[in-house]
C-alpha positions as CSV (number, residue, x, y, z in Angstrom):
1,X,98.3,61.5,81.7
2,X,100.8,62.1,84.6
3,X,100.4,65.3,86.6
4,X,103.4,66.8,87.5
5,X,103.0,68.0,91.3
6,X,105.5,69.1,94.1
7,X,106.5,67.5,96.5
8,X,108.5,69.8,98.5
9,X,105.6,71.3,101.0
10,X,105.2,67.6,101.8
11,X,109.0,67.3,102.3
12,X,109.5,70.5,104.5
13,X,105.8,70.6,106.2
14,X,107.4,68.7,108.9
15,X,110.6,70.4,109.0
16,X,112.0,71.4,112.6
17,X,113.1,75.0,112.1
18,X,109.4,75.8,110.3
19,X,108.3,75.3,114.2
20,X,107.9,78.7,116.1
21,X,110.1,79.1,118.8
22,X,109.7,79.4,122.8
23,X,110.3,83.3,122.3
24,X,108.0,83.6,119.1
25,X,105.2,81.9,121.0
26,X,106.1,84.5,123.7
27,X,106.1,86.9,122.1
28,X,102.8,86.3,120.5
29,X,101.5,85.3,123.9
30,X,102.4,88.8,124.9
31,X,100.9,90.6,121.5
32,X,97.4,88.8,122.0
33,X,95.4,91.3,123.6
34,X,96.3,93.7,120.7
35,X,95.8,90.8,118.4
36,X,92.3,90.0,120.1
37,X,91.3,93.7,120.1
38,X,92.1,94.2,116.3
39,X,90.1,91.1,115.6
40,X,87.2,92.9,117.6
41,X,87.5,95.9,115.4
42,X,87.8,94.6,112.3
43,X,84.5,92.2,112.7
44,X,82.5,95.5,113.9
45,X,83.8,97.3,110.4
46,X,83.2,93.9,108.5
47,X,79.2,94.3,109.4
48,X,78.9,97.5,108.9
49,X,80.4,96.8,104.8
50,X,77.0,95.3,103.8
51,X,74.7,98.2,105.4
52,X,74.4,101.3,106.7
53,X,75.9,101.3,110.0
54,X,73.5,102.6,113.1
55,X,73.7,103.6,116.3
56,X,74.7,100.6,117.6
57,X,77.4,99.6,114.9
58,X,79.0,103.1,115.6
59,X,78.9,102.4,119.6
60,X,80.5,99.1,118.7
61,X,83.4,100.2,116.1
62,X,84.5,102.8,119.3
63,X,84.5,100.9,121.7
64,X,86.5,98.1,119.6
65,X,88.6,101.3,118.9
66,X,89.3,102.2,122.6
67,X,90.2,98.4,123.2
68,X,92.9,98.7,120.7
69,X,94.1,101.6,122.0
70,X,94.3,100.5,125.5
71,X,95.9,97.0,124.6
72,X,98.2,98.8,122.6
73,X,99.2,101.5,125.6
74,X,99.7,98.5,128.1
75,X,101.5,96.6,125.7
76,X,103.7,99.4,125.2
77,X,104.2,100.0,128.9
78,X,105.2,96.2,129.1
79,X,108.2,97.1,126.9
80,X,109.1,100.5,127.9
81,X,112.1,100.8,130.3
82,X,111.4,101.8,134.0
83,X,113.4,105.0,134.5
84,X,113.6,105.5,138.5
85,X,113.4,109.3,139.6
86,X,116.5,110.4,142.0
87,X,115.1,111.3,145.3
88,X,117.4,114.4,146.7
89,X,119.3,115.1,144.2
């Protein structure tokens, strides 16, 4: 019996242009604090799926919250323009 399989992941796995780019791994190099905090939060929701969440759990999923948020706000002040106030005007 012959199995008939693909072979084009093994043709273009290698392939060049499936490599990110300088300003991709930038720009993800920029995004990882947001990307760390969501991890954060979505591990202290994950254990809380299988139980009641206590005291604790609720303490954690906040704080995870606020470390989005902030990450998100800097991130956010990275990319917003600078406008300069005029002095005397």
């Amino acid at each position: 019996m012959n199995h008939i399989v693909t072979v084009q992941d093994a043709v273009t796995a290698f392939a060049p242009w499936l490599e990110p780019t300088d300003a991709e791994l930038d720009a993800i190099d920029t995004e990882m604090p947001v990307i760390s905090a969501q991890v954060e939060l979505l591990d202290a929701q994950i254990m809380t799926l299988a139980r009641t969440p206590n005291d604790l759990d609720t303490q954690r999923i906040r704080r995870a919250c606020r470390q989005v948020l902030a990450a998100r706000r800097e991130l956010t002040n990275l990319s917003a323009p600078t406008v300069m106030p005029e002095v005397g005007a």
